[in-house]
C-alpha distance (Angstrom), angle and dihedral (degrees) to the residues before:
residue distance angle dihedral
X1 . . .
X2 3.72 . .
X3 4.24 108.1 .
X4 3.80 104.2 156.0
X5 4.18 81.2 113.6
X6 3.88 86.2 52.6
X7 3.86 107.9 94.6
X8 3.70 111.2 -176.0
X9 3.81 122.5 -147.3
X10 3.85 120.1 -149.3
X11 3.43 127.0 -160.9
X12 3.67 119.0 -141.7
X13 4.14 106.1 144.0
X14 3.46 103.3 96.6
X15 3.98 118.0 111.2
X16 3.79 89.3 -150.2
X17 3.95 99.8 -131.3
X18 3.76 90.9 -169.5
X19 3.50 94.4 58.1
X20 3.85 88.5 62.4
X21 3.83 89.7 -146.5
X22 3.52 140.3 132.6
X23 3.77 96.0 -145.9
X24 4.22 118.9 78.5
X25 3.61 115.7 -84.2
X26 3.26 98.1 -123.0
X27 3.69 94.0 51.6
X28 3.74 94.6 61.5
X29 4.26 99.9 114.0
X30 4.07 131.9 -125.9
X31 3.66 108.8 -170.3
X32 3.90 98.4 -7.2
X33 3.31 90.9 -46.9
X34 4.21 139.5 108.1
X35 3.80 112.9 -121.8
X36 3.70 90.8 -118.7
X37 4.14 89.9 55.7
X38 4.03 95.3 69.5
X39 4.09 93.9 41.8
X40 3.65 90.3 51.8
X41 3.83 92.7 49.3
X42 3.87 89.8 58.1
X43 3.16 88.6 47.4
X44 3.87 102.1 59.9
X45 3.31 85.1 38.5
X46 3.94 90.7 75.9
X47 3.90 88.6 50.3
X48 4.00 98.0 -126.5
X49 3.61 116.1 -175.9
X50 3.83 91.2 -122.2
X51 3.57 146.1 28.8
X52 4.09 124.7 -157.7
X53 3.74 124.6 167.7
X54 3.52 124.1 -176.6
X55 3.22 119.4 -130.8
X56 3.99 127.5 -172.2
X57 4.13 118.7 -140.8
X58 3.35 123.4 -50.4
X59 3.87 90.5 14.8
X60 3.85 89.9 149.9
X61 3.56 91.5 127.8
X62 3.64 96.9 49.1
X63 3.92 85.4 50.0
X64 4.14 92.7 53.0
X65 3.81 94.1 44.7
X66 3.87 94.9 51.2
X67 3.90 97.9 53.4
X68 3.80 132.5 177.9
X69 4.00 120.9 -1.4
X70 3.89 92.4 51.2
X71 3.91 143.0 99.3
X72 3.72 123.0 -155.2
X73 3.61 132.6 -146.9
X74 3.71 123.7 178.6
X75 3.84 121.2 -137.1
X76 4.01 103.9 -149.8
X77 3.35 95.7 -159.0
X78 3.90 137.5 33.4
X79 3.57 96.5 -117.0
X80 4.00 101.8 143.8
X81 4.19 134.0 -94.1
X82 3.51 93.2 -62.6
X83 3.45 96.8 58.2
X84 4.03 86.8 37.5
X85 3.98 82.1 62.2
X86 3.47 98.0 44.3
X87 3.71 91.0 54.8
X88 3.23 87.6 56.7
X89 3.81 109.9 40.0
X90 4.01 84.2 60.2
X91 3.87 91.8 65.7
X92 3.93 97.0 44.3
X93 3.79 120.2 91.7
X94 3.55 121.7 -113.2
X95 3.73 94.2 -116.3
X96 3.65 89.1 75.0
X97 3.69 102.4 93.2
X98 3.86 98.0 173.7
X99 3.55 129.5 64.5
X100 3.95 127.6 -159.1
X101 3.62 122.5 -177.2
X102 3.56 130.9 -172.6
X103 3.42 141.7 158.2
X104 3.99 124.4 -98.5
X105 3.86 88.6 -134.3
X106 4.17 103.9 58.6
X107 4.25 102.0 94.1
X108 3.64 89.6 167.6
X109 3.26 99.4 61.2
X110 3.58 119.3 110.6
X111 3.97 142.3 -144.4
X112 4.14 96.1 -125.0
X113 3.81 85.8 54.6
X114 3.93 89.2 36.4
X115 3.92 80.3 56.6
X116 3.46 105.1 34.9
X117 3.91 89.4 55.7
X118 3.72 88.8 62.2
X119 3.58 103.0 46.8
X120 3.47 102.8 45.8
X121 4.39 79.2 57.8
X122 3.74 82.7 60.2
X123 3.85 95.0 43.2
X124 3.38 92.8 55.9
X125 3.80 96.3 30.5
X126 3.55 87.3 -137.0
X127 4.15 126.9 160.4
X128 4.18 85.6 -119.0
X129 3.59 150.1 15.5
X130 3.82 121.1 -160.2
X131 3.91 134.7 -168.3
X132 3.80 107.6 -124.1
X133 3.78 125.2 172.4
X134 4.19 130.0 170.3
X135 3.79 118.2 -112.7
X136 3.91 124.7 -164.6
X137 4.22 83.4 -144.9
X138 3.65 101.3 29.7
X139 4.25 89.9 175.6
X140 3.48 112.7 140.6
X141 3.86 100.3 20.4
X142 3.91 131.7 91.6
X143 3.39 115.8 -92.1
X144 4.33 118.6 -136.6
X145 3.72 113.1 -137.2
X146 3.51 112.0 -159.2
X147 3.96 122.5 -164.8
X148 3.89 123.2 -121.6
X149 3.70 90.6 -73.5
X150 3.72 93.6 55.0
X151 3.52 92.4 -113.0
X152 4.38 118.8 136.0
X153 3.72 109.5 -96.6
X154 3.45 101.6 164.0
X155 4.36 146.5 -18.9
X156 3.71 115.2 -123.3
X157 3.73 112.6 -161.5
X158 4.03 110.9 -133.8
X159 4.12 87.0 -110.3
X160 3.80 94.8 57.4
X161 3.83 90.7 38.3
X162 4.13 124.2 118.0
X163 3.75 111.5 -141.9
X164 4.07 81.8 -102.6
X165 4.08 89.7 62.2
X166 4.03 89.0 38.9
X167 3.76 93.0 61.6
X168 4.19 90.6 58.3
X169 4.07 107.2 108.8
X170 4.09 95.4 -165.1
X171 3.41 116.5 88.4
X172 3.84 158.2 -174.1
X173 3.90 116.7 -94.7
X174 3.80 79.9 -165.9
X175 4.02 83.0 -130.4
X176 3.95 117.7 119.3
X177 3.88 155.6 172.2
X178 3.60 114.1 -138.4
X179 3.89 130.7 179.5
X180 3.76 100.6 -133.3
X181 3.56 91.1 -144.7
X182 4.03 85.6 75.1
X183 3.33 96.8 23.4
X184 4.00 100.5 70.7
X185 4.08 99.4 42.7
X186 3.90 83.6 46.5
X187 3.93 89.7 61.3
X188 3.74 92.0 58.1
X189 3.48 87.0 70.0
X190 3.78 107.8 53.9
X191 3.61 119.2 104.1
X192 3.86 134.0 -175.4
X193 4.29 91.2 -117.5
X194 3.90 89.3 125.9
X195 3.86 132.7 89.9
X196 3.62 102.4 -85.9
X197 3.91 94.0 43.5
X198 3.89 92.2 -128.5
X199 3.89 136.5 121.8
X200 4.08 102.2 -91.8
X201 4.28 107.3 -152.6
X202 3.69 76.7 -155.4
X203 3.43 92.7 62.3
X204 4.11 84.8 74.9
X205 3.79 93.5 59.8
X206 4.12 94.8 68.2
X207 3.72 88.5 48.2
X208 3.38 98.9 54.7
X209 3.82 86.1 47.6
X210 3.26 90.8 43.6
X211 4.21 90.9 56.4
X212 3.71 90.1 46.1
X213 4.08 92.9 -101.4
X214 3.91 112.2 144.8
X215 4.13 124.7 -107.1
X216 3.47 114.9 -164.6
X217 3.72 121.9 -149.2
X218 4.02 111.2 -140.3
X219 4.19 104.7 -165.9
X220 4.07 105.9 -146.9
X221 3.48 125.4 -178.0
X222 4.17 108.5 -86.1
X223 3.76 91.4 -120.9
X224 4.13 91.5 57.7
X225 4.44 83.4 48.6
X226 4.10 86.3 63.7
X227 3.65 112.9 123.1
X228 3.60 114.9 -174.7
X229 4.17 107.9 -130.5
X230 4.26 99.4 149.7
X231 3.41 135.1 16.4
X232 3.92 92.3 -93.9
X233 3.89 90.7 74.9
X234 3.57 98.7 36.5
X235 3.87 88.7 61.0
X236 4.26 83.6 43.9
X237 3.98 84.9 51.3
X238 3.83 94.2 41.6
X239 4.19 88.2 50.6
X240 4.01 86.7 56.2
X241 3.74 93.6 45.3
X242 3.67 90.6 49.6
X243 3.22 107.0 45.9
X244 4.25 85.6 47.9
X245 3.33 93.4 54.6
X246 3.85 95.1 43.5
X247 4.13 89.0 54.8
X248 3.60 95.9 49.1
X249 3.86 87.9 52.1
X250 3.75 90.7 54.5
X251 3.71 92.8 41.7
X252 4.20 77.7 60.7
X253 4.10 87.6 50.9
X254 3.54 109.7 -93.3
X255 3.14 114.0 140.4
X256 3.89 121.6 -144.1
X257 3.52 125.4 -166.7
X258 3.88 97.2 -156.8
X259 3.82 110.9 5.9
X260 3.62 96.1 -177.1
X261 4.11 85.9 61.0
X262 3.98 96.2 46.7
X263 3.86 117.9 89.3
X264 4.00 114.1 -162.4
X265 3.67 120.8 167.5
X266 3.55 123.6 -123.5
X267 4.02 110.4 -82.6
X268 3.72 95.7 22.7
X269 3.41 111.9 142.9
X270 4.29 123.7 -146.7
X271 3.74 125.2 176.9
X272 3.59 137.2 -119.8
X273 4.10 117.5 -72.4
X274 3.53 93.5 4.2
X275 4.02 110.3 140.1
X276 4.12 115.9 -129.7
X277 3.61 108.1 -151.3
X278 4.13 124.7 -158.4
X279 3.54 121.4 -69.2
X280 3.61 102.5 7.9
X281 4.18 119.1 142.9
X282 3.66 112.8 -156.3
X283 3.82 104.5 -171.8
X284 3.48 149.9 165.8
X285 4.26 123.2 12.1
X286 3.82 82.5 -14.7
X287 3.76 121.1 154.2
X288 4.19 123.4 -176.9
X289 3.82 117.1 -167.8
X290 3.95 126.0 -144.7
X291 3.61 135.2 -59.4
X292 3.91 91.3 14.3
X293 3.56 129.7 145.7
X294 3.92 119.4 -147.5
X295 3.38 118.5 -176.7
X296 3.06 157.7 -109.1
X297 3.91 110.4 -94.0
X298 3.79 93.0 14.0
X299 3.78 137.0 148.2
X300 3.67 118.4 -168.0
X301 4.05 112.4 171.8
X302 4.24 133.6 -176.2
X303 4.09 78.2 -19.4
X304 3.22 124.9 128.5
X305 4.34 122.1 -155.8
X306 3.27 123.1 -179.4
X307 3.69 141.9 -138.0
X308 4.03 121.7 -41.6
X309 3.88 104.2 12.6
X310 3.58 138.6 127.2
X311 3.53 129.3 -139.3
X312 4.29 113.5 173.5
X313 4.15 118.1 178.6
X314 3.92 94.5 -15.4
X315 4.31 138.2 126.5
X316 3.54 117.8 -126.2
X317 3.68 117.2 -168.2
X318 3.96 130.9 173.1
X319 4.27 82.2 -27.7
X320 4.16 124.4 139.5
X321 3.27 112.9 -138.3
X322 3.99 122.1 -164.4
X323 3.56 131.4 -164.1
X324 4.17 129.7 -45.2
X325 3.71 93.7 -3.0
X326 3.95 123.5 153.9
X327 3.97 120.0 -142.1
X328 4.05 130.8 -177.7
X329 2.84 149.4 -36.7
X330 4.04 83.5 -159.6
X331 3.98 96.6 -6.9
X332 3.61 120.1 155.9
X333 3.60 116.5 -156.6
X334 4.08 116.3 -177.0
X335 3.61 129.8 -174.3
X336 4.10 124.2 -41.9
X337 3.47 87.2 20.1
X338 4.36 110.4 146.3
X339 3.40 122.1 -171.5
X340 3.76 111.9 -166.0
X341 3.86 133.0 -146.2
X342 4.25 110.3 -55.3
X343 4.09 94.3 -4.4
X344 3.54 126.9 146.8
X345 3.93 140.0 -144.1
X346 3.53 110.5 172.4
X347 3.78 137.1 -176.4
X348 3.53 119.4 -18.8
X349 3.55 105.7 -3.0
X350 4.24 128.2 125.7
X351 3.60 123.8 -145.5
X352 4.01 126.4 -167.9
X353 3.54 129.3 177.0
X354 3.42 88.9 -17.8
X355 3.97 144.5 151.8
X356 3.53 123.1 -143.3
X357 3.81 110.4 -172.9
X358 4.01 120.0 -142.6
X359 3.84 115.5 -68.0
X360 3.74 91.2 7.0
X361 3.56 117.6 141.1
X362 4.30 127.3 -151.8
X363 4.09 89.5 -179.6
X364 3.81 115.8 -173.3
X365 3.76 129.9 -35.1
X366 3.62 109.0 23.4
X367 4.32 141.1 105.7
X368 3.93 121.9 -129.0
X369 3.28 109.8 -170.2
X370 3.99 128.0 159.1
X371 3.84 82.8 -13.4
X372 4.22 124.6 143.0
X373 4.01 100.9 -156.6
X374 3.50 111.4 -174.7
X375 4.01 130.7 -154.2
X376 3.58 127.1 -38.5
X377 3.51 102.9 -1.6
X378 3.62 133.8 153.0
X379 3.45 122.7 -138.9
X380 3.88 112.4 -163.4
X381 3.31 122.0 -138.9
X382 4.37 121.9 -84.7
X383 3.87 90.8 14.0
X384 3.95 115.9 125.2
X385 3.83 145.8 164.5
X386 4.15 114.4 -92.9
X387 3.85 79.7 -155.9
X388 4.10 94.4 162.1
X389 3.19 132.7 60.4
X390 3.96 106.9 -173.9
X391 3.32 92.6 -76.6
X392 3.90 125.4 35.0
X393 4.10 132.2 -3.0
X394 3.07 122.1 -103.8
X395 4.01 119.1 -157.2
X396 4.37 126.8 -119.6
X397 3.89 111.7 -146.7
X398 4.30 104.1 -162.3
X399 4.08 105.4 -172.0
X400 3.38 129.4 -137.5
X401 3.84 122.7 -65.6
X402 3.95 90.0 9.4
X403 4.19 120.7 146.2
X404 3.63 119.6 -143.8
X405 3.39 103.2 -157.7
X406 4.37 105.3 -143.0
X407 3.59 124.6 -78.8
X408 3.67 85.0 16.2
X409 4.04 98.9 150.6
X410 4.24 112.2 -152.4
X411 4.00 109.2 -147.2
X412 3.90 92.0 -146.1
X413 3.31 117.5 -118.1
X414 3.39 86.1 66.6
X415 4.04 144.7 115.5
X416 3.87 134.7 -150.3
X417 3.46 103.4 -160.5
X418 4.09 127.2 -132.3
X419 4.36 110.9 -65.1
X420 4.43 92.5 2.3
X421 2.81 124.3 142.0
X422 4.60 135.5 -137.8
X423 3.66 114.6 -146.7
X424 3.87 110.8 -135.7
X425 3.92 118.0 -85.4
X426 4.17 93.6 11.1
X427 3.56 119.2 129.3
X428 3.96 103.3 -147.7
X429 3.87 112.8 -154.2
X430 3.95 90.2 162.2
X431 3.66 125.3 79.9
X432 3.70 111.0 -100.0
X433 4.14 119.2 -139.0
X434 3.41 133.0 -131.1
X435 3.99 111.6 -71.2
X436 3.76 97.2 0.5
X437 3.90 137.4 132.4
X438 3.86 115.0 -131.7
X439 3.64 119.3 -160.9
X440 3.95 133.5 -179.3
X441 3.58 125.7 177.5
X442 3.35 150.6 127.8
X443 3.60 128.4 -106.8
X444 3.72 106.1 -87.4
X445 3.83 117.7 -123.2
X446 3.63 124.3 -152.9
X447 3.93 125.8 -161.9
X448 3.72 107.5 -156.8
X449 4.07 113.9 -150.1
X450 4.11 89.8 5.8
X451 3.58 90.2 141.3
X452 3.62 93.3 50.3
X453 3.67 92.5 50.5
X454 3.86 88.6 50.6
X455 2.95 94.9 60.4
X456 3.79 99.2 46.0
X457 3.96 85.2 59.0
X458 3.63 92.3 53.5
X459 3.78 84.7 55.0
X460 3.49 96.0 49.5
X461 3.84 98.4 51.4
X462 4.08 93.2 52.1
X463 3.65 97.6 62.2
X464 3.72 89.8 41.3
């Protein structure tokens, strides 16, 4: 089908009171990813000749997040989806035929429904098309009244409603396909007589009933009707998302152990055979090769780690990860952190802005930060870069081959040169050559008979 007449209205004003948030409704995020974000995918998907979204005051965020492909108008005042339209109608040009309107806040809706909505408008040649769907508990949608031959006569919104009207289950997906030629002389006629004192679009539905023009009832599934209004159904909408996104992963041939425990943004992308164990999140511009295993009690976000590795009970964040490289348990790896080919950071240890060079291994225990480690070096366990000093960081270059013996503590700016070597418990604030031991201590002291003459104080004290 042919829509470059079809220009599709999207309506992003609202402040979203029920949310009880500061930020745009629309810009509350499923999976990564701002409400607005998934309806205007299925939107370009249908290839409409235009895009508008209407945007309330101040909607600069709501302008940055949506990006290229869209126009914006701004709706001054609050004044309800009629007047949303309206706005909008009066920037569209008149070669745009076809109307499609849809709120901002419906991320399950889809592009076949998108498209089946405005065909079966041309099928039936009718002045609208409306998304309708049944509900068990139809409270806080519109319910469609439909005459004695079933056909839409008009939308009563659940504050208008008699307990009669309130008892309907089918209702309005407040998404529809309107010929424009009876869309804009319709408008003229909405008023604000209604509870909420605003412009209902739905208003336009019982006059064009009401002057013999045909509405069209599109069923969609109930899931694809959910608008999000509070935080209850944006956690409902997220649980769809999810569990979609998780299933076409594993359709792909990852394989994950409990997918109703593993949280992967939208776009993610996870290679073939590797395992997903419980509560993992994968978010972000994140990016997991093949034949991994993440997991369990993981976090790995805008990283990317490629094929073969491990990572068990560990945070990735802003990290590159290359091939066959083992993380955790209880690693924390912050931004600028690389992780070359068959490294290791094992338990307890925190990385930041930090190379690891191939087959190097940070074990257990230690801190990384603003560090260049070459290859094959051993890190032993407790040692870590002092790379501040109040004031600014300075950076630790270890060569290749080089053994830190543990609790060896590098005063940044410092370097261990290639095959050196750290004597345990030194803290090295000198540059280290090439092939060289480097020890600092203090001259050991030892007490003979100290326990002994503990004890005889102990003694002492009781019988005083």
């Amino acid at each position: 089908m042919d829509y470059s007449s079809l220009a599709v209205v999207v309506l992003a004003a609202g402040k979203g009171k029920r949310m009880r948030s500061e930020l745009p409704k629309v810009l509350h995020r499923i999976c990564g990813r701002p409400l607005i974000g998934f309806v205007l995918e299925e939107v370009a998907a249908i290839g409409p000749g235009r895009v508008v979204v209407v945007v309330g005051p101040g909607a600069d965020a709501v302008i940055d997040e949506c990006g290229p492909g869209a126009s914006f108008v701004e709706q001054p005042e609050p004044l309800g989806t009629g007047d949303a339209v309206k706005v909008a109608l009066a920037t569209l040009e008149q070669r745009f035929d076809e109307i499609l309107v849809l709120p901002g806040d419906t991320p399950l809706v889809t592009a076949d429904t998108l498209a089946r909505l405005v065909d079966a408008r041309r099928a039936e040649a009718a002045a609208a098309s409306m998304l309708t769907t049944v509900l068990e508990d139809p409270t806080g949608y519109g319910r469609v009244a439909r005459g004695a031959e079933g056909l839409v006569e008009r939308i009563v919104e659940e504050a208008d409603a008699s307990e009669t009207e309130r008892s309907i289950t089918e209702v309005n997906a407040c998404t529809y396909a309107f010929e424009r030629s009876a869309l804009e002389p319709a408008m003229g006629g909405l008023t604000t007589q209604n509870a909420q004192g605003e412009f209902y679009l739905t208003d336009v539905v019982e006059q064009f009933a009401g002057s013999g023009r045909r509405v069209c009832a599109v069923p969609c599934p109930a899931e694809q009707a959910l608008g999000v209004n509070d935080r209850r159904q944006l956690a409902e909408a997220a649980a769809v998302i999810r569990r979609q996104v998780n299933s076409a992963l594993m359709l792909e041939g990852v394989t994950m152990v409990d997918p109703d425990r593993t949280y992967i943004d939208h776009g993610v992308e996870v290679g073939r055979d590797t395992v997903i164990m419980p509560l993992v999140f994968v978010t972000g511009r994140s990016r997991i090769g093949a034949g991994c295993t993440v997991g369990p009690c993981t976090s790995i976000n805008d990283s990317t780690v490629a094929d073969g590795c491990r990572i068990e009970f560990s945070w990735l964040d802003g990290c590159e990860v290359a091939e066959d490289v083992a993380v955790g348990p209880y690693s924390r790896m912050r931004p600028g952190t690389r992780l070359s080919r068959a490294s290791k950071v094992g338990s307890f240890v925190e990385t930041k802005n930090t190379v690891v060079g191939e087959g190097s291994k940070v074990p257990h225990l230690s801190y990384m930060g603003d560090a260049v480690i070459g290859e094959g070096v051993n890190i032993g366990a407790g040692s870590i870069t002092c790379n501040y000093d109040g004031h600014e960081k300075h950076q630790t270059v270890i060569g290749d081959r080089a053994f830190l013996g543990s609790d060896t503590m590098l005063i940044a700016p410092v370097r261990v040169g290639e095959d050196a070597t750290t004597g345990a418990g030194s803290a090295i604030y000198e540059d280290v050559p090439d092939g060289s031991l480097a020890i600092e201590r203090c001259e050991q002291k030892t007490v003979p008979g100290w326990k002994d003459r503990i004890a005889a104080r102990r003694t002492r004290k009781g019988r005083q």
